[in-house]
N, C-alpha and C positions, 0 to 999 in steps of 0.2 A: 474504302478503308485500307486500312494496311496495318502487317503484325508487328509487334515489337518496338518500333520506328516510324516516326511521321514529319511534318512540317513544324508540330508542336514542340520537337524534341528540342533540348538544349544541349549541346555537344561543350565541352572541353576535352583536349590536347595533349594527352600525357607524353613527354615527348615533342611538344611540336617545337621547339628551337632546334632541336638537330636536322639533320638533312634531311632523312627521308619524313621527319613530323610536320618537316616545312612545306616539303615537294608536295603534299596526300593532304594538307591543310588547306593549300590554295587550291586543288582538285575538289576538295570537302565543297569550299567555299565557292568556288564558280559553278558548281551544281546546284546551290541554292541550300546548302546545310548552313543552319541556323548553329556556327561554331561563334562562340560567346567568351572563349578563352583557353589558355594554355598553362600547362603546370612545368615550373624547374625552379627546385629553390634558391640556385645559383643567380637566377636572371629575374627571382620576383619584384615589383614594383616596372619594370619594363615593357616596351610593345613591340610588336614581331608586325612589323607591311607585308602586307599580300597585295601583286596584282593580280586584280582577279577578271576574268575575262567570259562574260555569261557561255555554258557549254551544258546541254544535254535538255531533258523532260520539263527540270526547274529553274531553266535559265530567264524564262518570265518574271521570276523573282527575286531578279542579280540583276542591281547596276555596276556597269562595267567602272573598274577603279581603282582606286586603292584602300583597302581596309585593314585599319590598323585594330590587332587584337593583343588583349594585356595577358599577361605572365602574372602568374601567382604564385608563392609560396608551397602550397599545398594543395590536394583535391579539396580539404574542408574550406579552407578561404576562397576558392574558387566557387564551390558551391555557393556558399555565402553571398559572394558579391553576384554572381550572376542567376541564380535557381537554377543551374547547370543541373540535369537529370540523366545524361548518357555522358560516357568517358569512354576514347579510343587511345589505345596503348601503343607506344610507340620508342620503348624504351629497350636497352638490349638484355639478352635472356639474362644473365646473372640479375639482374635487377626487377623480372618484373612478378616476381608472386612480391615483391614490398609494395611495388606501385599498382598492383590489382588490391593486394589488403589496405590498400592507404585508399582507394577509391571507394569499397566495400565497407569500410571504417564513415568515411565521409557519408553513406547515407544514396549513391549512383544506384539508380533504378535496373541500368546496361550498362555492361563493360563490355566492351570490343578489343579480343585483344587478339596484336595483328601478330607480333614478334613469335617467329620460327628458333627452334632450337633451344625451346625451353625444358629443364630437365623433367623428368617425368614426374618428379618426386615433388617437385616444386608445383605442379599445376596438380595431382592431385590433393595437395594440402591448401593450394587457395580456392581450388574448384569447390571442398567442402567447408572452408571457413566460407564462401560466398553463400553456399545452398544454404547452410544454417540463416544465414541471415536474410535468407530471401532476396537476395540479388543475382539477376539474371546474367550468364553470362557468356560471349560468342568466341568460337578459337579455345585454344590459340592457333597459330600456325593457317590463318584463314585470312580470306579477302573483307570480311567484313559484313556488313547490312547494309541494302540500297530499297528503299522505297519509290522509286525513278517518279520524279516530279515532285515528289516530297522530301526526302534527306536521305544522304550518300553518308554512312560512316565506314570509314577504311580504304578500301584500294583500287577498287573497281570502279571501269571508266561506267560515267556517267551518262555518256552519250551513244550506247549501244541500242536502247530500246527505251519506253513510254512505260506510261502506265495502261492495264489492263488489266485479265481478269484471271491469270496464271500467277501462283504462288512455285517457289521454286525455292527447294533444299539440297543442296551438293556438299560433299565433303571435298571437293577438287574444285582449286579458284578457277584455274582456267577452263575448265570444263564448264564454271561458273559462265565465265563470261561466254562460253561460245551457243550454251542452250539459251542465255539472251537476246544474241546475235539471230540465230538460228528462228526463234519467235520473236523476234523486233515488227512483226505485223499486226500482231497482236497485243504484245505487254505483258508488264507484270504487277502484282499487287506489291509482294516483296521477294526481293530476292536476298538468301542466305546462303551467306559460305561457312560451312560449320567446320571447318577444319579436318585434317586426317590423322590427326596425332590418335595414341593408344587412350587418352584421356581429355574429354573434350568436355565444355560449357553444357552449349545446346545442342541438341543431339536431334537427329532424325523423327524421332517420337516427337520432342517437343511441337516441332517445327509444322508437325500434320496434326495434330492437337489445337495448335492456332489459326490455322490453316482452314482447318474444318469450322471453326469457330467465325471467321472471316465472311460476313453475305456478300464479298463482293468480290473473293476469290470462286471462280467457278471450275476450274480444275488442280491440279496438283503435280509438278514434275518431281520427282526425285532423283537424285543421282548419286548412286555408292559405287563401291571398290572393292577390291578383292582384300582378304584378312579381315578377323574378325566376326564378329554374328551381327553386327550393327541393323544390316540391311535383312536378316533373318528373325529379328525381333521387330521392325519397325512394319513387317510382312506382317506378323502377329496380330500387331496393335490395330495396321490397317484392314484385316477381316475383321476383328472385336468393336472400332471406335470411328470406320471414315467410312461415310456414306459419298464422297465426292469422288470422283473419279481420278484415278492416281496411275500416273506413266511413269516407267521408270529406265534407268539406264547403271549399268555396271559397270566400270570400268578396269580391263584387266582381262579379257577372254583368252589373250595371246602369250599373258605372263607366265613362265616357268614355273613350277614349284620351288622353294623353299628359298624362295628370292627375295629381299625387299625389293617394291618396285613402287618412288616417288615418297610417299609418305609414309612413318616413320611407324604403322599402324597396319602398312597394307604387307600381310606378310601369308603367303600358304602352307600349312599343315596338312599332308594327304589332300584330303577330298574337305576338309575343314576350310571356310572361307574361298573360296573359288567363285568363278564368277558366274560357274553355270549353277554351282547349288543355289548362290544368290538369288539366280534369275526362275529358277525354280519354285523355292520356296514364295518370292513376289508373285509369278503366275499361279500359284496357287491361291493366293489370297485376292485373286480379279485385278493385279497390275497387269496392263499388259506392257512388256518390255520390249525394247530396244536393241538390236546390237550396236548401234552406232549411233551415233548423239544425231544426226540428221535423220535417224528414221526414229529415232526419239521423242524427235519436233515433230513429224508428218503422224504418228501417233498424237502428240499433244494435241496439235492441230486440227482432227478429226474432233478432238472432243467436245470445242466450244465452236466451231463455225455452223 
């Protein structure tokens, strides 16, 4: 199994006529995501070619070629014509709390939204017009969902690792990809980049909630950052709510105080957010942590061999 995201999902494109919804469409597609359509109302009744060249876990279910995908008007006509149920956002910041409430509006089960530099003010007003209406949502300012052998939404290469029995939550894309890399012997069930922004979708809790929920994930990696209490309540949650065994990784042991460092979220106050109270309070709730994403994995790694 896998959370959020499977083979069954139907993807449309918000964004995918510009360049990078082009470049991350045909990535989508030669991974084997079941992408069914694009949104621009400039370019509706139109087709956008992809070639698409089988690559990663679900390239058994990509023939290599060309695939022509249609443009819509809008998320609700899109929905419409194709029972599209996940939408990945690929539109620039001034634009996308319209094009996340125009997805939200339409009825999207997921909204993946990739676009960095959204103001803050904007994602907390669509983060709560989404919650109200019970749409789930990932980012912003993130790599996306990958179910490896199942469906890739967003930006992460597809050809890093398989499927197995490791569930994985990061707030840092690249850190994303390299605790993949890192257990590519093993796999994943799904992997989550949930962004670093000060206001995010899916959140750390979510993600080990589903996680736990999951019979086919048998461990749990998480990976936070310094600023914030994110990873000091997700500590919380997992002494109260995760019987599964949970490794985790902080990133930021070496950052200064009262620095941003990368994401627009990871910031230190005194002794507030840091990486060692992080890794603290996680040990205290039976993670055991990491200082370095490779002894991260050799952690993970003990758990399920």
């Amino acid at each position: 199994m896998a959370i959020f995201l499977d083979e069954n999902s139907r993807v449309i494109v918000q964004g995918m006529t510009g360049s990078e919804g082009q470049k991350h469409t045909r990535r989508m597609l030669s991974a084997g995501t079941n992408v069914v359509g694009g949104v621009n109302p400039r370019k509706a009744g139109t087709t956008v070619e992809f070639e698409v060249t089988p690559i990663g876990a679900g390239a058994a279910s990509v023939t290599e070629g060309t695939v022509q995908v249609p443009v819509f008007g809008s998320v609700a006509e899109a929905k419409a014509s194709t029972g599209a149920d996940v939408s990945v956002v690929f539109v620039p910041p001034a634009h996308t709390k319209g094009a996340v409430i125009e997805a939200v509006d339409a009825g999207m089960d997921l909204v993946v939204i990739i676009t960095e530099g959204i103001p803050v003010a904007d994602t907390a007003e669509f983060f709560s017009y989404a919650e109200a209406r019970g749409v789930r949502l990932i980012g912003p300012n993130c790599p996306g969902i990958i179910s490896p052998g199942r469906s890739n939404v967003g930006i992460t290469p597809p050809d890093i690792t398989g499927p197995g029995p490791i569930g994985l939550v990061s707030k840092s894309g690249t850190l994303t990809y390299q605790m993949m890399y890192e257990l590519r012997d093993l796999g994943f069930t799904t992997c989550i980049g949930i962004g670093g922004d000060p206001v995010i979708g899916t959140t750390h809790i979510d993600a080990l909630e589903a996680f736990e929920k999951d019979p086919d994930t048998k461990a749990i990696v998480m990976i936070g950052e310094i600023g914030g209490d994110a990873e000091e309540r997700a500590a919380a949650y997992i002494r109260e709510h995760v019987t599964k065994p949970v490794v985790g990784y902080v990133a930021g042991f070496t950052a200064p105080e009262g620095k941003t460092m990368g994401h627009a979220g990871a910031i230190v106050s005194g002794s507030s957010g840091t990486a060692q109270a992080k890794k603290e309070a996680l040990e205290a709730a039976g993670v055991r942590v990491g200082r370095t994403p490779t002894e991260t994995a050799t952690l993970a790694r003990a758990l399920v061999s």
